[in-house]
C-alpha positions as a printed NumPy array, in Angstrom:
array([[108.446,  47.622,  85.986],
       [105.901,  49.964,  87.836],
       [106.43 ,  51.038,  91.14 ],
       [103.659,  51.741,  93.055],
       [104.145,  53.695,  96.037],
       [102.831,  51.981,  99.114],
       [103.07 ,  52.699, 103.1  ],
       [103.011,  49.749, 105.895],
       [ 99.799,  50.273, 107.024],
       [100.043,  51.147, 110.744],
       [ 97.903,  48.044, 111.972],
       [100.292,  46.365, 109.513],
       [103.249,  47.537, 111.434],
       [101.569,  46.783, 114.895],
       [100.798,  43.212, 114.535],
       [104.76 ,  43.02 , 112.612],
       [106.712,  44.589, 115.864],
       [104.529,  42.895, 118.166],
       [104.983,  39.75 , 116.373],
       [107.542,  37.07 , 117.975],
       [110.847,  37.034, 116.18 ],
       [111.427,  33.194, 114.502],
       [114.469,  32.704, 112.758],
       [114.373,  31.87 , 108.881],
       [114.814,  27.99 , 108.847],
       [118.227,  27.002, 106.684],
       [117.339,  25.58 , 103.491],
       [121.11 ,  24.569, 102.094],
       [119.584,  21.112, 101.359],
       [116.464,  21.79 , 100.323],
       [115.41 ,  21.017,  97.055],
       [112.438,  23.128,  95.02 ],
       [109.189,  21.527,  94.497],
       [106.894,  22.105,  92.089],
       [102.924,  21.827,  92.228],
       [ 99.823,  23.103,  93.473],
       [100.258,  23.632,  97.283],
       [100.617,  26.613,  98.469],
       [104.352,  27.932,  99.687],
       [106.028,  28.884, 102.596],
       [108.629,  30.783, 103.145],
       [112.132,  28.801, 104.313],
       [114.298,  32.063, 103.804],
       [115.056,  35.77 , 103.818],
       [117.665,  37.91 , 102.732],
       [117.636,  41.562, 102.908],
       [119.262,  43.075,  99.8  ],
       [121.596,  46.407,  99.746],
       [122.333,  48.087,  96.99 ],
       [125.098,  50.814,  95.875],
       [123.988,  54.223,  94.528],
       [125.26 ,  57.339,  94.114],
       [124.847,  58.431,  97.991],
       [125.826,  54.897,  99.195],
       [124.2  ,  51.857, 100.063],
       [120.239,  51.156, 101.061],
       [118.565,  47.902, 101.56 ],
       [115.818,  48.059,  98.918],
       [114.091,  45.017,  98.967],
       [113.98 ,  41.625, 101.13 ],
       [114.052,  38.555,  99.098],
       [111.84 ,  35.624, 100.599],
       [113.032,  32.271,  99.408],
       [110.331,  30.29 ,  98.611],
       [109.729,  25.679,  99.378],
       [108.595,  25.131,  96.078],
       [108.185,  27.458,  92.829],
       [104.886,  28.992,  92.28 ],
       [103.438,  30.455,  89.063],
       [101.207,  33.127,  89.194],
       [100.99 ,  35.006,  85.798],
       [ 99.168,  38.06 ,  84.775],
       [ 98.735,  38.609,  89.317],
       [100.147,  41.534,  90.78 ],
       [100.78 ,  40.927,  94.616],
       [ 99.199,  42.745,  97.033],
       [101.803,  44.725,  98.418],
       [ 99.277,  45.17 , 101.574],
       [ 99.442,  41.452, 102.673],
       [103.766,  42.316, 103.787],
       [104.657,  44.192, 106.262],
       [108.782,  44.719, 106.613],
       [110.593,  46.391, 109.574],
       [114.277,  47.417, 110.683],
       [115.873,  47.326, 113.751],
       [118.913,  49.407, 113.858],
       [120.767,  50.496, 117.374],
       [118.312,  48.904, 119.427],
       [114.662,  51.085, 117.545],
       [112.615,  49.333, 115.046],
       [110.427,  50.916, 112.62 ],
       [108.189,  50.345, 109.986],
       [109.864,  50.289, 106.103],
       [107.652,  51.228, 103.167],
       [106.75 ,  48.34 , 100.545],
       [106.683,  50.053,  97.298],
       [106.126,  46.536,  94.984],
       [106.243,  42.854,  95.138],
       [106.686,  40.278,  92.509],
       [108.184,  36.815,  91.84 ],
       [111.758,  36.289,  90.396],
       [114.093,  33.464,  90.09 ],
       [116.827,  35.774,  92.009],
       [116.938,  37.861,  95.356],
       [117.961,  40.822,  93.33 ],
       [115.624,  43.065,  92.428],
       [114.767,  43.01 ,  88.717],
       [111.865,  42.282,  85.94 ],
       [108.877,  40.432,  87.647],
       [108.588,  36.883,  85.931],
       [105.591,  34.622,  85.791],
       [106.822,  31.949,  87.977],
       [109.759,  31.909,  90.525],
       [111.139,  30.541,  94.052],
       [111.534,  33.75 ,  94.864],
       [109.423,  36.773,  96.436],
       [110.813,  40.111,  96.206],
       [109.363,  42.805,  97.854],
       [110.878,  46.259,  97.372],
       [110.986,  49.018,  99.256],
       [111.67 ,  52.786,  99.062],
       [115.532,  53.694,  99.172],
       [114.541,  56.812, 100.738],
       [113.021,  55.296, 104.41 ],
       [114.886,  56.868, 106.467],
       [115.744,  53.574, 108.237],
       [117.168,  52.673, 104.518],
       [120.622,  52.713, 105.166],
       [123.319,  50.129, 105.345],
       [125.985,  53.129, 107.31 ],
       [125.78 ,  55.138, 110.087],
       [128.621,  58.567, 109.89 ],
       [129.651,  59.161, 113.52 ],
       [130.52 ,  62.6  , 112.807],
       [134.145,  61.454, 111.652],
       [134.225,  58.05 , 110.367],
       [131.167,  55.884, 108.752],
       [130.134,  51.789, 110.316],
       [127.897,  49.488, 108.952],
       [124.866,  48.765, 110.47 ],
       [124.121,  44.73 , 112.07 ],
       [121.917,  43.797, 108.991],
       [122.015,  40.1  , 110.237],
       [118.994,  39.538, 111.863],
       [117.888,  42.989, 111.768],
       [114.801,  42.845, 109.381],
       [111.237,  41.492, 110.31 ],
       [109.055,  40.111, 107.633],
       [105.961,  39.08 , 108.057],
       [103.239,  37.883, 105.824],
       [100.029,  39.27 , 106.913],
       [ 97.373,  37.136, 104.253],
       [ 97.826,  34.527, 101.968],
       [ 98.856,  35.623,  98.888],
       [ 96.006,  34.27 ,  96.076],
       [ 96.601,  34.923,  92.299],
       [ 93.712,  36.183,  90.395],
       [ 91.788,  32.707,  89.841],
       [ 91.69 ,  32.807,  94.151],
       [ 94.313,  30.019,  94.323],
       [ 96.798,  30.697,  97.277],
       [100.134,  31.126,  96.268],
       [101.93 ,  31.847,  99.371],
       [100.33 ,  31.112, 103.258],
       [100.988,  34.252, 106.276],
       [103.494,  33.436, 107.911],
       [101.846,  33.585, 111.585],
       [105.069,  35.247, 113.373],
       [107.547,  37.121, 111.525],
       [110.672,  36.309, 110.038],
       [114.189,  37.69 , 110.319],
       [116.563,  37.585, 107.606],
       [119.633,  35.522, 107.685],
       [121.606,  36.662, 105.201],
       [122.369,  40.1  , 103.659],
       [123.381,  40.219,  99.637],
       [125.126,  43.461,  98.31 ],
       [125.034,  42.842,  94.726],
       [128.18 ,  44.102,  92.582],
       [129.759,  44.671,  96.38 ],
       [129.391,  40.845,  96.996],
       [132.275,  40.218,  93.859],
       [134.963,  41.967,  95.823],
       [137.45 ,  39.572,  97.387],
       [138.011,  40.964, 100.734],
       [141.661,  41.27 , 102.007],
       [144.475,  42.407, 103.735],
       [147.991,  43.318, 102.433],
       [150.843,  44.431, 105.155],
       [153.59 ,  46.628, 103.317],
       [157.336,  46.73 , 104.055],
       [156.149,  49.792, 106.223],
       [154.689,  47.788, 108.309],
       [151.532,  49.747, 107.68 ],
       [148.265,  47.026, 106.697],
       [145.366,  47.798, 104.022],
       [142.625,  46.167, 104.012],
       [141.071,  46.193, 100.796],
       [138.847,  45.452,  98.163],
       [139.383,  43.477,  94.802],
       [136.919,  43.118,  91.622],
       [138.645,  40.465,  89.068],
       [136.812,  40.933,  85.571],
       [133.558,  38.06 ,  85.023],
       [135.399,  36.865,  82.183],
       [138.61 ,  36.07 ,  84.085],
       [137.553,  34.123,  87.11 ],
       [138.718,  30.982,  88.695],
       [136.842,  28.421,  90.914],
       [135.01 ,  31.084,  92.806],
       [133.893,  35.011,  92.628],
       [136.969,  35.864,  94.842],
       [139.654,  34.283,  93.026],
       [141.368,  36.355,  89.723],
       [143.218,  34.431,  87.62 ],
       [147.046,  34.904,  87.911],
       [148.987,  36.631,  85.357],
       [148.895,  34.101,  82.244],
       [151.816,  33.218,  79.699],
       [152.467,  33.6  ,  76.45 ],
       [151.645,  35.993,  73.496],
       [147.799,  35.269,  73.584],
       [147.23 ,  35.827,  77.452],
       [144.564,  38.502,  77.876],
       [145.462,  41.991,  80.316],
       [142.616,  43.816,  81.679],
       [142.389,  47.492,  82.815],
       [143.193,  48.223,  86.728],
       [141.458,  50.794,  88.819],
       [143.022,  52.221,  91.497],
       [139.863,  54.235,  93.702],
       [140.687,  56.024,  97.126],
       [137.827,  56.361,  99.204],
       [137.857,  59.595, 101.376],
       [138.441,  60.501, 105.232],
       [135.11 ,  59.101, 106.558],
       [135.502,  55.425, 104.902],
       [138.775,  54.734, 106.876],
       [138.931,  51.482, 109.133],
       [139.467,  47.765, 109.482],
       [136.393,  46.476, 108.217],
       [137.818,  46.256, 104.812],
       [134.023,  46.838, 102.616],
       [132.727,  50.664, 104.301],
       [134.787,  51.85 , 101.445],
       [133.044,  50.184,  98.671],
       [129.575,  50.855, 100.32 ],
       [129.646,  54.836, 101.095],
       [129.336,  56.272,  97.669],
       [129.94 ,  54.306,  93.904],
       [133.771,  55.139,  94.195],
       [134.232,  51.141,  93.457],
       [130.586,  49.791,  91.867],
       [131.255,  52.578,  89.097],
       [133.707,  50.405,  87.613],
       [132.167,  46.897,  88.956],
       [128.652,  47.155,  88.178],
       [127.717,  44.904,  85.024],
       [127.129,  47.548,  82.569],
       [130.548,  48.864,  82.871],
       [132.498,  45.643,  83.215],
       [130.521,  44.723,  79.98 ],
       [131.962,  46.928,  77.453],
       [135.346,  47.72 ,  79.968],
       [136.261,  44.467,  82.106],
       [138.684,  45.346,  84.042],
       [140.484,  44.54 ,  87.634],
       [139.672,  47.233,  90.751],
       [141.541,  47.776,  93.44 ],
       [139.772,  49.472,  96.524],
       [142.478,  49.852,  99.629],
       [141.014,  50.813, 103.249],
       [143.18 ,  53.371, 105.21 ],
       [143.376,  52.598, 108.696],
       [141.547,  54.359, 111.001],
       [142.622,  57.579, 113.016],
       [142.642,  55.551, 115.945],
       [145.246,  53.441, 113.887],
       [147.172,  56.045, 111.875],
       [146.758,  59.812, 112.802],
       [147.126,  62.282, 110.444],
       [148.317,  65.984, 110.716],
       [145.355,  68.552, 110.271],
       [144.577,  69.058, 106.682],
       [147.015,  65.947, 105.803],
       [145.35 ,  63.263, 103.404],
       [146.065,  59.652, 105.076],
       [147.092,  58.538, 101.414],
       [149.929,  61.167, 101.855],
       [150.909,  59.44 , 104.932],
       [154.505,  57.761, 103.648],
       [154.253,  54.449, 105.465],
       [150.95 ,  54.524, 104.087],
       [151.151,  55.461, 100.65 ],
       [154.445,  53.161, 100.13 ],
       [152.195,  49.983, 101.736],
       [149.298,  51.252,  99.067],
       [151.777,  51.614,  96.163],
       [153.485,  47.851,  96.736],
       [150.177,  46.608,  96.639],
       [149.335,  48.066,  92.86 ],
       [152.507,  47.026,  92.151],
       [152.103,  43.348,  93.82 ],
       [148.534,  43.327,  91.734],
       [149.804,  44.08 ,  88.699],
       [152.597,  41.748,  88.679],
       [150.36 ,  39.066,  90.115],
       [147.176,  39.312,  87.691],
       [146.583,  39.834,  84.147],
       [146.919,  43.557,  84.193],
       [148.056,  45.434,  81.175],
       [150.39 ,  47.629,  82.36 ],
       [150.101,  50.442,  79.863],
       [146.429,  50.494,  81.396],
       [146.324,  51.456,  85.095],
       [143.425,  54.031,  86.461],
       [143.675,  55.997,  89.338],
       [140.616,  57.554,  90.812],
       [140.087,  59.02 ,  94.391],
       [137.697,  61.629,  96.28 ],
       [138.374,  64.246,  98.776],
       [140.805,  62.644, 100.657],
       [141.578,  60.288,  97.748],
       [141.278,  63.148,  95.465],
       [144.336,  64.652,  97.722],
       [146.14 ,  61.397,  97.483],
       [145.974,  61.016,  93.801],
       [147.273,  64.087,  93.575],
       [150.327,  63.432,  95.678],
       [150.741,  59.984,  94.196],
       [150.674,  61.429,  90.787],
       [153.865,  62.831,  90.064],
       [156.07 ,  60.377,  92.298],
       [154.816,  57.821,  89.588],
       [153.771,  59.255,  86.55 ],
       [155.118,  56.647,  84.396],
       [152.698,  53.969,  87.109],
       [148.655,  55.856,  85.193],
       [147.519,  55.955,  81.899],
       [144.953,  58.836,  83.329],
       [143.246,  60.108,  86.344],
       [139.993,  61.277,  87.16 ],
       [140.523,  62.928,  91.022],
       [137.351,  64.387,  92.561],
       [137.258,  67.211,  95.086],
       [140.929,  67.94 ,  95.879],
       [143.801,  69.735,  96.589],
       [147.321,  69.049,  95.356],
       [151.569,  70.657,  95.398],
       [151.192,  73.365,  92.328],
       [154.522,  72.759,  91.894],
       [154.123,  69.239,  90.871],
       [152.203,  71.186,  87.704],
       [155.495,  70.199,  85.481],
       [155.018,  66.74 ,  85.916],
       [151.378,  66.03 ,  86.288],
       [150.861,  68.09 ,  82.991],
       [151.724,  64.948,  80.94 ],
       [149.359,  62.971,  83.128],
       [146.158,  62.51 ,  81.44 ],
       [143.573,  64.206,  83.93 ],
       [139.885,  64.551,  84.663],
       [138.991,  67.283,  87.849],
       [135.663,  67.681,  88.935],
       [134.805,  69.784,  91.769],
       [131.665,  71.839,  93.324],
       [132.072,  75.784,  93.354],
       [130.352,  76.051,  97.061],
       [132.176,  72.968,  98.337],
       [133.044,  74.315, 102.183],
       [134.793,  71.092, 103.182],
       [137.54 ,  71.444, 100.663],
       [137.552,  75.025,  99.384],
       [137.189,  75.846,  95.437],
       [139.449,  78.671,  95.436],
       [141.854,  77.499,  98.3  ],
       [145.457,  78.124,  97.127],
       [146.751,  74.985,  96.091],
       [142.791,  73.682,  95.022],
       [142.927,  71.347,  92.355],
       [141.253,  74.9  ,  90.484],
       [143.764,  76.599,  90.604],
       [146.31 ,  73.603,  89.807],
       [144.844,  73.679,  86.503],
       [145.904,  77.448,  86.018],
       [149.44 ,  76.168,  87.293],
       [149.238,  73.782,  84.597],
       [148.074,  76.206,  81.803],
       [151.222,  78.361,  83.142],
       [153.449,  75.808,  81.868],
       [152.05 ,  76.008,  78.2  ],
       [149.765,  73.082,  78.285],
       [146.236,  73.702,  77.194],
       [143.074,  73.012,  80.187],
       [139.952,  73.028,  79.061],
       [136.986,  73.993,  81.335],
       [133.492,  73.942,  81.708],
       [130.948,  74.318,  84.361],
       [127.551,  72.899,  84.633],
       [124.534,  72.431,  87.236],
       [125.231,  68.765,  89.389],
       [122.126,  67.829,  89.357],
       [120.957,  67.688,  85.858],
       [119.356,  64.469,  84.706],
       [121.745,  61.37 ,  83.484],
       [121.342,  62.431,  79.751],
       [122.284,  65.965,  80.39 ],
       [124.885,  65.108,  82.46 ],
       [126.607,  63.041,  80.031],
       [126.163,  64.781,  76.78 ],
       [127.941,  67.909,  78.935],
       [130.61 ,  65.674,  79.565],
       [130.597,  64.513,  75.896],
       [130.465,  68.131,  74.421],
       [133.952,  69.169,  77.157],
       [135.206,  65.949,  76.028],
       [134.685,  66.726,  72.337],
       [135.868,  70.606,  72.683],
       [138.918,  68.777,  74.638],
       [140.333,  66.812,  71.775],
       [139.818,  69.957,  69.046],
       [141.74 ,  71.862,  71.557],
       [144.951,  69.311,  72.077],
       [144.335,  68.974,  75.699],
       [144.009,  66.231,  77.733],
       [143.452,  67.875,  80.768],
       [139.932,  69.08 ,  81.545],
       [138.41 ,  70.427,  84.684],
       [134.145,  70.542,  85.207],
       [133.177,  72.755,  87.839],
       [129.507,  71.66 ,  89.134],
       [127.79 ,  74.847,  89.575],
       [126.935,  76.071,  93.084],
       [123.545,  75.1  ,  94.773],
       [122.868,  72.156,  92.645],
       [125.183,  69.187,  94.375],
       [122.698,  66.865,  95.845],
       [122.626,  66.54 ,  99.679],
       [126.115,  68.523,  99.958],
       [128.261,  70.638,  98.295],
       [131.015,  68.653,  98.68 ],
       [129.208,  65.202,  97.466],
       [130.829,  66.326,  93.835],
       [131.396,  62.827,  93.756],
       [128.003,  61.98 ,  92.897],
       [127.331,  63.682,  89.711],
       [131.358,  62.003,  88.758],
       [131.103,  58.726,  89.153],
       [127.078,  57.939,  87.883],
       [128.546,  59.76 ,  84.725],
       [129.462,  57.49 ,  82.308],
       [130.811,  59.678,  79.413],
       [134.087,  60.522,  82.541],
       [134.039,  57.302,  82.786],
       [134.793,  56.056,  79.398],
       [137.303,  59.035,  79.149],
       [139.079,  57.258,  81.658],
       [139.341,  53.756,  79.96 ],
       [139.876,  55.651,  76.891],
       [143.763,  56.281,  77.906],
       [146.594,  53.71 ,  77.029],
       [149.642,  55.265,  78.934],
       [152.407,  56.691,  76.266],
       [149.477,  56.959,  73.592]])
């Protein structure tokens, strides 16, 4: 698909702010028609979606009365006009294409649809789906919070109108978070007393009645197991909300997006911390080291395990800064619990080098990270040369974070390659300074859209 670049003209965003707010109608009943007529629009839902600095709405979806056909047209981006209201100031957002689908998620343009998506740039700087406080992140109202308006009919190329202006704009009455959307969303209370919300993705292939419902652990010798993932978000995605953790930053959608759960379906497991106003933590303490915590976030893998068709000799654990610390801690209190780890941005006990040098492991970190120092004492750097003191080979490499995808990848291929000639199954990839997008301590963003660390990851069946 081509993306054309396009900004709201500023009459365009006049005659949308000024316009009077009418609520999408609810079509649950409505059946599609087909014919001639022109459309209307009965429904609009703004659509988020996950990347590798966290969530943006990039495109509203406008549910169409009837399906239209319109081949070989390409809509006039000019005739919509989109805005966001977020705490209370509304702005303009910037239409970049617009095209018919059968879905609200943005995809291929087809001929004919019920559908209208139009697109816009995931850089606005309205874009976002979280707001960071300073110490913690919150999600933004989307309900309600997007205008749409339709400025001109919409004709196809013979001058037939396809879609009539809507008159007064429209707000959105639903928000859709694809990949997010497949989490079941729920709460677990350990024998600490201490609750996690959290976060569950049960593989495609091993749903029940609905998306939020796993299977439970089968019977017999043919029952299928399926990977788990264990992520831990980091300090700013602690709360009660039970989904900020799963929007900030691909920490989850890494291992729930299609593509992945295609060639590795698996279970993940994303657990919420509580909040500081909930749990305090000592300076430079990890909540995840937090015992009441960490026991109530341990009975849950265990409880999810036991419960769904998990293979046991298959259990991931992943984390980032402050999950990075936590996997670290968790690590050699249950080494025989992961098959592998792949901890980004941390620190961690060089003492607990004996132990976690049988642990398959995966460190990434950024050299100018100033949130969580490289060359601090007990850095997850300098764990590796507590681990190489104990005999067991590391193997190293450094490279710029902000290489394209292909460059990225075959890096990780080539460490991963030089990795197995060398008998080591620990490696560490130092992302070289200056090059981290956005922040130096973001190393999680050249991680987890790497697919190669990924697969390493899966790769692992625990006592192979």
């Amino acid at each position: 698909m081509t993306v054309r670049a396009h900004l709201v003209p500023a009459a365009a965003a006049a005659v949308l702010l000024a316009a009077v707010l009418v609520q999408a109608p609810a079509t649950a009943a409505q059946a599609p028609q087909h014919g001639r007529g022109a459309a209307s629009v009965v429904g609009v839902d703004v659509v988020a979606e996950v990347g590798p600095l966290g969530a943006a709405v990039t495109a509203v979806a406008l549910e169409l009365d009837r399906v239209v056909s319109a081949p070989y047209t390409d809509l006039d981006e000019a005739a919509f006009a989109v805005g966001a209201t977020l705490d209370d100031v509304t702005a303009p957002r910037t239409v970049t294409d617009v095209y018919l689908s059968d879905s609200a998620e943005p995809g291929e343009p087809r001929a004919r649809g019920r559908v209208v998506v139009v697109e816009l740039a995931a850089d606005d700087p309205n874009a976002g789906v979280l707001w960071y406080d300073g110490t913690l992140n919150h999600r933004y109202a989307l309900e309600g919070a997007y205008l749409v308006e339709v400025l001109d009919d919409v004709v196809d190329r013979r001058g037939r109108v396809l879609l009539r202006e809507t008159g007064d704009a429209l707000a959105n009455d639903d928000v859709v978070i694809p990949v997010v959307d497949d989490f079941a969303v729920r709460a677990s209370t350990g024998s600490s007393g201490v609750l996690l919300r959290y976060g569950l993705y049960s593989p495609a292939r091993d749903r029940s009645a609905g998306p939020h419902y796993g299977h439970r652990r089968g019977e017999g010798p043919d029952a299928t197991l399926y990977p788990l993932v264990v992520a831990l978000h980091g300090s700013g995605e602690r709360g009660t909300d039970g989904t900020t953790q799963l929007l900030a930053n691909e920490l989850g959608v890494a291992f729930a997006k299609p593509s992945r759960q295609a060639s590795d379906p698996s279970f993940v497991l994303v657990p919420q911390a509580p909040p500081p106003s909930v749990q305090p933590v000592e300076p430079g303490q990890s909540v995840w080291e937090v015992p009441g915590v960490q026991s109530a976030l341990l009975e849950l893998v265990d409880r999810t395990i036991a419960t769904y068709p998990v293979d046991p000799d298959r259990v991931y654990l992943t984390g980032l800064s402050m999950g990075s610390m936590g996997t670290f801690d968790i690590l050699p209190k249950r080494p025989d619990l992961f098959a592998a780890a792949l901890p980004v941005t941390g620190y961690a006990d060089l003492a607990s080098a004996p132990v976690l040098k049988d642990i398959p492991i995966w460190a990434t970190h950024s050299v100018d990270d100033a949130t969580v120092l490289f060359d601090r004492a007990d850095s997850d750097w300098n764990l590796m040369a507590a681990i190489e003191a104990t005999g067991t080979p590391v193997t190293r490499d450094e490279w710029a974070a902000n290489l394209p995808d292909e460059e990225n990848e075959a890096n990780a291929r080539a460490q991963w390659a030089r990795a197995e000639a060398e008998g080591s199954h620990t490696l560490f990839t130092a992302w070289t300074a200056g090059t981290t997008p956005v922040n130096p301590h973001f190393a999680w963003v050249p991680t987890y859209s790497n697919d190669v660390m990924v697969d390493w990851l899966y790769s692992h069946v625990r006592g192979e």
